[in-house]
C-alpha positions in Angstrom: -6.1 -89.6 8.0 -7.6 -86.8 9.9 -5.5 -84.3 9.0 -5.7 -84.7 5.2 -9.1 -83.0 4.9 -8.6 -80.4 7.6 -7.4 -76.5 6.0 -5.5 -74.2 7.0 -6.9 -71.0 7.3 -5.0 -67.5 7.5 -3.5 -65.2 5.0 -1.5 -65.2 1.9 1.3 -63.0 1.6 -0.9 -60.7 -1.3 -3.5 -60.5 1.0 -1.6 -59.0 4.1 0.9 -56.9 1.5 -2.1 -55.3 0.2 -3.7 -54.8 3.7 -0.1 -52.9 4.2 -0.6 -51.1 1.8 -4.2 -49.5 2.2 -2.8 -49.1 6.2 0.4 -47.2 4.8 -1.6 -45.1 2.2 -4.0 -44.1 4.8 -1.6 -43.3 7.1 0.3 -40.7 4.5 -3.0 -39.1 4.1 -3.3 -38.6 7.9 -0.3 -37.2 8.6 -0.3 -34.7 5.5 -3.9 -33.4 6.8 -2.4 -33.0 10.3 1.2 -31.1 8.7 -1.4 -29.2 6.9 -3.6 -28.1 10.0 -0.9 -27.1 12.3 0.8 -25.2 9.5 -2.8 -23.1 9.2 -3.0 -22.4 13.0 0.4 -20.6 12.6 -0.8 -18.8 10.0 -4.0 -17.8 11.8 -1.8 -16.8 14.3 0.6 -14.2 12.8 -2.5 -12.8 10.8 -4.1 -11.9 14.2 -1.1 -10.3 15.7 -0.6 -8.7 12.4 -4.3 -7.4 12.9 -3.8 -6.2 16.6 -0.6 -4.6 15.7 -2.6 -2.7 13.0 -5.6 -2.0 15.7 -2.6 -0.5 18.3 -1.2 1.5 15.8 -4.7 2.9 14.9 -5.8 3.6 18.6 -2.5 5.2 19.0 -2.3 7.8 15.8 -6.9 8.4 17.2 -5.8 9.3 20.7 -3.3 11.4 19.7 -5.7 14.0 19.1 -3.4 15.2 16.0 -4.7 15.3 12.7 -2.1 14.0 10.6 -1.1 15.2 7.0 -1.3 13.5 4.0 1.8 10.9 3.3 3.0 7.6 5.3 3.5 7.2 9.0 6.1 3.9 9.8 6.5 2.0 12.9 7.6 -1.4 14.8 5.9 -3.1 17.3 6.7 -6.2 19.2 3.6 -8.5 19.7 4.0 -12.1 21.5 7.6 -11.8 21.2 7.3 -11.4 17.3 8.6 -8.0 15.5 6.5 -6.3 12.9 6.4 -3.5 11.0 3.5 -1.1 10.1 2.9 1.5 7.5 0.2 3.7 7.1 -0.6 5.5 4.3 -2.4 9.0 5.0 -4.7 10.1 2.1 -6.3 13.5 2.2 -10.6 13.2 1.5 -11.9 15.8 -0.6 -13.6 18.6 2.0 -10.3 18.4 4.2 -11.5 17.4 7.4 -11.2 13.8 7.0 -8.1 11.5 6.5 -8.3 8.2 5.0 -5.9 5.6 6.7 -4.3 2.4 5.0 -2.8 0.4 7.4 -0.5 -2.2 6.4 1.0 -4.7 8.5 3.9 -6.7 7.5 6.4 -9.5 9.3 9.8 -7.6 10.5 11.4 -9.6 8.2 9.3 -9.5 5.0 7.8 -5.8 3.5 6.5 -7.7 0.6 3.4 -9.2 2.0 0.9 -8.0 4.4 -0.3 -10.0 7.0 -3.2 -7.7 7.5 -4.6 -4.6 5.7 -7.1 -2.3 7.1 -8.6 0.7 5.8 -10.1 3.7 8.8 -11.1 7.4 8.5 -10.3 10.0 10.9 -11.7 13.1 11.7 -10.0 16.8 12.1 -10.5 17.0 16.4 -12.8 20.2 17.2 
């Protein structure tokens, strides 16, 4: 008769479906947070060559030494084995001896959306 008034101890079935169910819920919330980080790294990433494609293109069109006229300027570059495209629009400042540059940078494959935008003046060289 000693083992009428021992127990058992352990889990029901509720108890561990529920425990599965916190674990799987959790687990969905992880990995979207981790999808969700990585994807904003490569994002990061193409904005900043976007931004040093802009800064070449700059530096290039400054040590020039020409003073270029009003309208758009184009070009490609290839940074970290990624192609984009540039545009910068030339606007003349009233007085004439400075240019206002808006520098666009855009994926090779999409002209739609900038990945960076910058705005620089340049002076007429003496």
């Amino acid at each position: 008769m000693i083992g009428h008034n021992r127990r058992q101890r352990g889990f029901t079935l509720l108890e561990v479906l529920i425990a599965l169910a916190v674990l799987a819920i959790a687990l969905t919330a992880t990995i979207k947070g981790i999808t969700s980080y990585v994807s904003n790294i490569v994002y990061l990433k193409e904005r900043t060559l976007a931004h040093w494609v802009g800064m070449n293109a700059l530096t290039e069109l400054r040590t020039s030494g020409r003073f270029p006229g009003a309208g758009e300027i184009k070009g490609n570059e290839t940074m970290a084995g990624r192609e984009f495209q540039w545009v910068i629009n030339v606007i003349q400042v009233e007085g004439g001896d400075v240019r206002r540059l808006d520098i666009k940078v855009m994926p090779e494959d999409d002209d739609e959306r900038p990945l960076s935008t910058m705005v620089a003046f340049i002076g007429k060289p003496a």
